[in-house]
ZANUVO-767351 format. One record per residue (C-alpha): residue number from 1; residue in one letter; z, x, y. Coordinates in pm, 1 decimal, always signed. Example, Ala and Ser with C-alpha at 12.3 -4.5 7.8 and 13.67 -1.06 7.14 Angstrom:
2
> 1/a/+780.0/+1230.0/-450.0 $
> 2/s/+714.0/+1367.0/-106.0 $
% end
This chain:
279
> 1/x/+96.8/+1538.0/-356.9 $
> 2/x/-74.3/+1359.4/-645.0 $
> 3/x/-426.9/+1200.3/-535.7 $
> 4/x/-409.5/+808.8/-469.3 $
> 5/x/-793.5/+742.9/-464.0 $
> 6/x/-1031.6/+632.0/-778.0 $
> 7/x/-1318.9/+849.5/-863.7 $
> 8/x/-1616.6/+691.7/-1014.8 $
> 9/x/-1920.8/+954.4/-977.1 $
> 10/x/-2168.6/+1007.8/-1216.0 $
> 11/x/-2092.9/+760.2/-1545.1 $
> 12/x/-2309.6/+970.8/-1767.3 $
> 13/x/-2157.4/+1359.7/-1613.9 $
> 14/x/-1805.1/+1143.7/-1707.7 $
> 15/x/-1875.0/+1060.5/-2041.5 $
> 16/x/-2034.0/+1392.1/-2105.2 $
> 17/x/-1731.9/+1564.3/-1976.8 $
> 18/x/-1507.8/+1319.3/-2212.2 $
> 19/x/-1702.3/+1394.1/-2468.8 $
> 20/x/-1658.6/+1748.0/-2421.6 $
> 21/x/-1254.3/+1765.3/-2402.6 $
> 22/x/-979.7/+1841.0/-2663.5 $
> 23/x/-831.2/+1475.5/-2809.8 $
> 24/x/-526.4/+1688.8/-2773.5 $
> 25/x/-364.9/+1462.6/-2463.8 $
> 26/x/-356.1/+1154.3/-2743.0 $
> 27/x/-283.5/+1296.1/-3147.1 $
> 28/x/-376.8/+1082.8/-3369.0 $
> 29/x/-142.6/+861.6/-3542.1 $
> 30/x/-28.5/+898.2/-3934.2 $
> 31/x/-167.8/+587.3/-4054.6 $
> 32/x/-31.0/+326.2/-4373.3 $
> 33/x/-236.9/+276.1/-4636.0 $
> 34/x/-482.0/+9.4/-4605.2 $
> 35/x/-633.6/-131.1/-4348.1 $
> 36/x/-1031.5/-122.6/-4167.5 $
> 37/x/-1022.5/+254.2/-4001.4 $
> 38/x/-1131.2/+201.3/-3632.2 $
> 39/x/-1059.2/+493.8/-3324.4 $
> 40/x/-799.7/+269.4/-3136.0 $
> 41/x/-598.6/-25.3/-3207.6 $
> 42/x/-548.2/-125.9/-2786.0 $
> 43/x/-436.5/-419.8/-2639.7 $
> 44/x/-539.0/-584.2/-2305.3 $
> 45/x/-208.0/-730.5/-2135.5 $
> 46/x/-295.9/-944.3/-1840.1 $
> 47/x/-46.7/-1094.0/-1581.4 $
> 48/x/-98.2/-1437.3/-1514.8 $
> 49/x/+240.0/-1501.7/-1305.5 $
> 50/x/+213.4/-1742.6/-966.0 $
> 51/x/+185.7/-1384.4/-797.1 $
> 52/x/-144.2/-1405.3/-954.4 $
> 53/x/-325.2/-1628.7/-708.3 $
> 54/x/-652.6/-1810.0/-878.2 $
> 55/x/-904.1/-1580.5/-716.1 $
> 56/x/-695.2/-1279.4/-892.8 $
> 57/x/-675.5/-1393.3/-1215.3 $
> 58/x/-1057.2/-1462.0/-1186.2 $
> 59/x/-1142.9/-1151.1/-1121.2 $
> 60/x/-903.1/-966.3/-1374.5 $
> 61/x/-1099.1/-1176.6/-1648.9 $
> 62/x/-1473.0/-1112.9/-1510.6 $
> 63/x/-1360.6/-773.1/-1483.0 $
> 64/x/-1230.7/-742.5/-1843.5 $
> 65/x/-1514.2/-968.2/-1986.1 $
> 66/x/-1806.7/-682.8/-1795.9 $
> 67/x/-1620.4/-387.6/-1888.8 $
> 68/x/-1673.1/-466.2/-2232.6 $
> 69/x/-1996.7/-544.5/-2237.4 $
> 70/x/-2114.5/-253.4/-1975.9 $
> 71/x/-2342.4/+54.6/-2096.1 $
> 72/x/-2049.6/+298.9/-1993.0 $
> 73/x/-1837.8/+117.8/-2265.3 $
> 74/x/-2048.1/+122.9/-2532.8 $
> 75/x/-2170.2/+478.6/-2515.8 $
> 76/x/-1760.9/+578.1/-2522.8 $
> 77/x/-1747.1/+378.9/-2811.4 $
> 78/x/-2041.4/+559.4/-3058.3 $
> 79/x/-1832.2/+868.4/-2912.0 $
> 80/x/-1566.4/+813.6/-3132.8 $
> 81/x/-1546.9/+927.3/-3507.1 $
> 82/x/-1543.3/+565.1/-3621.7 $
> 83/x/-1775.4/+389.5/-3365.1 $
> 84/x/-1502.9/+79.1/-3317.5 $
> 85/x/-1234.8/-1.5/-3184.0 $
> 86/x/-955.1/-308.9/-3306.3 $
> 87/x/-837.7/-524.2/-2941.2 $
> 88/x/-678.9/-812.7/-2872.4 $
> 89/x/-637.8/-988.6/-2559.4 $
> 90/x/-289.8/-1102.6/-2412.3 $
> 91/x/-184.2/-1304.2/-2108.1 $
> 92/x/+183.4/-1324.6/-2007.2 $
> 93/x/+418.1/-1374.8/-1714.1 $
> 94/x/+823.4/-1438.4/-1814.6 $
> 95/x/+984.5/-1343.4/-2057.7 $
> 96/x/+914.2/-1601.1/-2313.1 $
> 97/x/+544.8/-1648.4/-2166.9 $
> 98/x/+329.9/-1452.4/-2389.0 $
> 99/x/+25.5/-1597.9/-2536.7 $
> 100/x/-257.9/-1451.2/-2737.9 $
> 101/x/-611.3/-1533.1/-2603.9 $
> 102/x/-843.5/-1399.8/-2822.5 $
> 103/x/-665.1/-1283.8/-3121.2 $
> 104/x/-790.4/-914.4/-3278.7 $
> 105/x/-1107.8/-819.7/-3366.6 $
> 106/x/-1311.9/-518.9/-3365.2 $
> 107/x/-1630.6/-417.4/-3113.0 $
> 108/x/-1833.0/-190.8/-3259.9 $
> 109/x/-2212.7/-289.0/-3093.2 $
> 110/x/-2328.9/-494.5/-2815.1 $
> 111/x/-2266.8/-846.8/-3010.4 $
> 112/x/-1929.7/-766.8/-3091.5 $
> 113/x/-1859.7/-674.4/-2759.2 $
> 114/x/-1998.5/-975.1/-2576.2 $
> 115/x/-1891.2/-1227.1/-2877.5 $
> 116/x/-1524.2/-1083.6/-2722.7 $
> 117/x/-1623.8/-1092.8/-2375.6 $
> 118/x/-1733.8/-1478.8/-2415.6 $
> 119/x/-1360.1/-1580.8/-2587.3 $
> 120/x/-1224.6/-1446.0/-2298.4 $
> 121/x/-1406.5/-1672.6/-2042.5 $
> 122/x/-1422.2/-1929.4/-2254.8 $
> 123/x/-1053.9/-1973.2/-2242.7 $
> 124/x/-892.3/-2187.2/-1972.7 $
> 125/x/-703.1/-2048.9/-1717.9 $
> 126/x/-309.9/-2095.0/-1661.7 $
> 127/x/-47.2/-1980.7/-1419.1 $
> 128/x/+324.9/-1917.6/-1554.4 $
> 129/x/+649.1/-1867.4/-1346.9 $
> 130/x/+808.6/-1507.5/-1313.6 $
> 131/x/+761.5/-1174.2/-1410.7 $
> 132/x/+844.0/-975.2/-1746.2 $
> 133/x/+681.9/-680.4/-1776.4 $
> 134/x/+953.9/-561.5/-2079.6 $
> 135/x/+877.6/-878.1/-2220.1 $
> 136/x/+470.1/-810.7/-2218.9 $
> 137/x/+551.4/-460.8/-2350.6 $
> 138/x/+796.8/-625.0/-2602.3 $
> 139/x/+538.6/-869.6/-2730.4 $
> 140/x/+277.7/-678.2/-2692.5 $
> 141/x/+439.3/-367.3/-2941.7 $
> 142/x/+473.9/-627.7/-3174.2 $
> 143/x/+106.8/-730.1/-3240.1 $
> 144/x/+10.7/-394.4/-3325.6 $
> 145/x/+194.2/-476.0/-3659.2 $
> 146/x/+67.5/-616.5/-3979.5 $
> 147/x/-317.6/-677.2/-3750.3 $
> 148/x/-497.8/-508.9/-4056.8 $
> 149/x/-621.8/-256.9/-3877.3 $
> 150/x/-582.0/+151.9/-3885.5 $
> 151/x/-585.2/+303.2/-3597.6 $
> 152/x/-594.2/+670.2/-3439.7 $
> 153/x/-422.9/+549.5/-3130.1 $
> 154/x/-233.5/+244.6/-3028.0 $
> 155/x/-241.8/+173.9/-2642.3 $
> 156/x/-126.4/-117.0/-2454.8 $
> 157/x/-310.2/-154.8/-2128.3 $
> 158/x/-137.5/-382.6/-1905.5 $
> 159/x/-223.2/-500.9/-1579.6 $
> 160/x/-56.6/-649.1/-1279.8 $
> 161/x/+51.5/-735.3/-953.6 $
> 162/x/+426.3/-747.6/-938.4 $
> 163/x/+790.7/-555.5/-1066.2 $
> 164/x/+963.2/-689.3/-1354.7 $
> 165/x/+1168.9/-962.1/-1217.4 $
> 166/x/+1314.4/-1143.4/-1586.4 $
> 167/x/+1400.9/-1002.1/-1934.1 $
> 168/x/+1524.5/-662.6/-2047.3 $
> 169/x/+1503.6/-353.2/-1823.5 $
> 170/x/+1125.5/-235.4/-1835.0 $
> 171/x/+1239.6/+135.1/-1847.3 $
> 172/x/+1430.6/+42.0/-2168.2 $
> 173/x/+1140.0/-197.0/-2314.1 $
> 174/x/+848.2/+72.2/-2225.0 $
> 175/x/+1123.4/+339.1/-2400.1 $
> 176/x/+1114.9/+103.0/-2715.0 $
> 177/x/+764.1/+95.4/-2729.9 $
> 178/x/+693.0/+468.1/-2722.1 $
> 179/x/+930.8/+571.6/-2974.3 $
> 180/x/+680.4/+353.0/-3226.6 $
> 181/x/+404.1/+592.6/-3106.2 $
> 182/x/+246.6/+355.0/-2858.4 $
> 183/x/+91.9/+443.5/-2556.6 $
> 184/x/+140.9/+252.4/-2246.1 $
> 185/x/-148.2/+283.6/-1976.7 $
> 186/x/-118.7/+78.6/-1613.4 $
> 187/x/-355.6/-94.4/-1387.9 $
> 188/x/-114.3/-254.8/-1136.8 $
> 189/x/-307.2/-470.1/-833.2 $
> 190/x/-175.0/-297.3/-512.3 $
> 191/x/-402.0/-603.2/-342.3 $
> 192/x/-136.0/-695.8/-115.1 $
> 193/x/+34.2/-349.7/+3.4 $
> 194/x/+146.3/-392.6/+371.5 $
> 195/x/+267.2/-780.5/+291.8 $
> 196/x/+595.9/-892.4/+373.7 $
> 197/x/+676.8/-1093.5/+79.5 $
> 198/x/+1011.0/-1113.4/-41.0 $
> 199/x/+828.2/-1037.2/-363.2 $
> 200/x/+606.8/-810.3/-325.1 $
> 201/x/+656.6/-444.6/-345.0 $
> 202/x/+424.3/-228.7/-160.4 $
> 203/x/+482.3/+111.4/-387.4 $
> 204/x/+365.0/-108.6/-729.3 $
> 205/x/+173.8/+190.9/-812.0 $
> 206/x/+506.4/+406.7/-754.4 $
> 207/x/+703.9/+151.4/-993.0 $
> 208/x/+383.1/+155.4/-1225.1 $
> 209/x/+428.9/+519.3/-1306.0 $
> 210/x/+769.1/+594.5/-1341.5 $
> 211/x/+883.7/+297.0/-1494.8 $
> 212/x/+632.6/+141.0/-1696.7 $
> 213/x/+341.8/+364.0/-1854.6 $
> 214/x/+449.5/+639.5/-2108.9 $
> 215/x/+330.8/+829.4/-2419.7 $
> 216/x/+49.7/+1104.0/-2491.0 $
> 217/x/-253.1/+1081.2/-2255.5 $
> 218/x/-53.2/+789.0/-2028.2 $
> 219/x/-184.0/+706.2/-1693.4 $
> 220/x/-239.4/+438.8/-1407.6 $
> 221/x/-535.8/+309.8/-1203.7 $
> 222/x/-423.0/+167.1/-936.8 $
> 223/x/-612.1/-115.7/-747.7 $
> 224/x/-615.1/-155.0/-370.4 $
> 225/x/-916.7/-337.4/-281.8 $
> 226/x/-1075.1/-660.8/-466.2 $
> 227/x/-1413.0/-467.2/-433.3 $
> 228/x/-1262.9/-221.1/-729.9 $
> 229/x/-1127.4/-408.0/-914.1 $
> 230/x/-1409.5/-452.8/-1214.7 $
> 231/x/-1537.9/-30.7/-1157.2 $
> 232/x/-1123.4/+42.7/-1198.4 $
> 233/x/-1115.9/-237.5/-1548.0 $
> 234/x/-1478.0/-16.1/-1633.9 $
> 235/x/-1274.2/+314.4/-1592.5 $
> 236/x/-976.5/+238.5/-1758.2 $
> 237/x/-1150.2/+97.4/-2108.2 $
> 238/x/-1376.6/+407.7/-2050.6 $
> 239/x/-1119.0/+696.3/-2075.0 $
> 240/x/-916.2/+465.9/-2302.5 $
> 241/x/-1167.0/+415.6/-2575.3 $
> 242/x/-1189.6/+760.0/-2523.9 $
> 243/x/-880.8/+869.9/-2581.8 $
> 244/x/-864.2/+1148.9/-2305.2 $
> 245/x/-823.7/+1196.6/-1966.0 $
> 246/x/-959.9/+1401.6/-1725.5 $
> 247/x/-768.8/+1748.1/-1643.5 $
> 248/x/-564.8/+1763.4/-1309.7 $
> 249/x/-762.6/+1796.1/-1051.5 $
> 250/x/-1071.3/+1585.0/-1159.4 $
> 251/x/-1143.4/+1451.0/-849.9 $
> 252/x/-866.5/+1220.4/-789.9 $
> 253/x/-953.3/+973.6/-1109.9 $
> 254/x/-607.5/+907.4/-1245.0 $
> 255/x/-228.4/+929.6/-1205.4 $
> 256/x/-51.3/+1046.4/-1480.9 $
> 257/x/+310.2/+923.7/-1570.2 $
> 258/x/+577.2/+1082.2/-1418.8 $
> 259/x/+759.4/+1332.1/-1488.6 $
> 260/x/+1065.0/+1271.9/-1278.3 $
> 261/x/+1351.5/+1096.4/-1145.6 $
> 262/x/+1181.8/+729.4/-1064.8 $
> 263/x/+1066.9/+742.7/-666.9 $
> 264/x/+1099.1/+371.3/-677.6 $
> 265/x/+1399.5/+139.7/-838.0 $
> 266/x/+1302.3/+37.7/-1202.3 $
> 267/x/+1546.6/-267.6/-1100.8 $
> 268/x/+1403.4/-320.1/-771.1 $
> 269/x/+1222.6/-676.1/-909.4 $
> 270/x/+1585.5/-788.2/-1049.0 $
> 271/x/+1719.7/-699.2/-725.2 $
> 272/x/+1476.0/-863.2/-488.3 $
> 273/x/+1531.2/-1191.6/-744.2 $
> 274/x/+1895.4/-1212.1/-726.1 $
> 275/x/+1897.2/-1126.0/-336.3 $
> 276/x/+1653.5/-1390.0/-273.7 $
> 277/x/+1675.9/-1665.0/-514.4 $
> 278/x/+2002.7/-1642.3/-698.9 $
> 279/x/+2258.8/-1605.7/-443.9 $
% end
């Protein structure tokens, strides 16, 4: 059975144990010519669908904004061979609702990473209709292109509460994005498991790992409690930045993609939409 619950422990034994383990689970890349070298070219994709209620989307931003700017983050990042990373932060909901927030730029010391951390408060908050999580991967692929940066990696990290409900099938979107060497890591909000919404799915962490994350080094953190929600944001830049993750059998910290036949319908969010709201 594959562990459901986070492990924090010790932030320094963690970083010491990153810092001690083969990059092997994420290769580098073959870079272009030109372009400023950095260790990871990653962007932050952030739901801001209705499902999203205020408090939520809050707390995904605080969360994002501290991570950033935390000790734990900052001591991954002089880890790396470069000492920076290239990120830029993305909001979207349907299919046509993408929007970059603060556009890329690179973090490489304590100013950087709060300069960053301040654009994303700064900017107001907004609530779309529906749910594309192809589309987000879609659009999201897309800015990694022509951003005048080099990268080892490129990782999208996108976050959520809900199943793709509008635009392509996610399995075939998250497909797209891998075969242009992109990895795709998940933080879905399993805040409301147990609800009886006719939109809510209670195995989002299920759907999360067999139908959207993908690529070397891929895994999910999922989110059950609001009182996690900024350690899990912490975690996830942590081991991204990185670039490893922790063996099996690390205490629980991670669930890596699957490996199998989806346990949960990659449609299931079309479904529910045209059972509910279409007929």
């Amino acid at each position: 059975m594959r562990p459901r619950r986070l492990w924090y422990g010790s932030w320094t034994a963690c970083l010491v144990a990153l810092a001690g383990l083969t990059l092997g689970a994420a290769p580098a890349r073959a870079g272009g010519a030109g372009g400023t070298p950095v260790d990871l070219e990653l962007v932050l994709a952030v739901d801001i669908s209705y499902s999203m209620d205020v408090e939520e989307q809050a707390l995904q931003r605080d969360g994002y904004a501290s991570a950033v700017t935390s000790p734990e983050f900052l001591e991954a990042l002089r880890l790396g061979p470069q000492g920076r990373i290239a990120v830029a932060y993305v909001e979207w909901a349907g299919e046509h609702e993408q929007e970059v927030v603060v556009a890329w730029r690179t973090i490489d010391d304590r100013a950087s990473a709060k300069a960053f951390a301040d654009a994303i408060k700064a900017a107001p908050l907004r609530r779309v209709y529906r749910t594309s999580i192809s589309g987000a991967l879609l659009y999201a692929a897309d800015q990694f292109e022509a951003n005048g940066f080099k990268g080892l990696r490129r990782v999208i990290d996108i976050s959520g509460d809900g199943v793709n409900n509008q635009g392509p099938p996610v399995q075939l979107a998250r497909d797209s994005v891998l075969r242009r060497g992109i990895t795709v890591n998940g933080l879905p909000l399993v805040l409301k498991r147990g609800t009886a919404s006719a939109i809510d799915v209670p195995e989002l962490d299920l759907y999360y790992e067999d139908c959207v994350i993908g690529g070397a080094g891929a895994f999910v953190i999922p989110v059950e409690h609001i009182s996690e929600f900024a350690r899990a944001i912490k975690t996830k830049l942590v081991l991204e930045v990185a670039g490893v993750v922790p063996p099996p059998g690390a205490g629980g910290l991670v669930v890596p993609a699957a490996a199998q036949q989806p346990r949960v319908s990659c449609t299931i969010g079309e479904k529910m939409w045209q059972d509910h709201w279409a007929n």
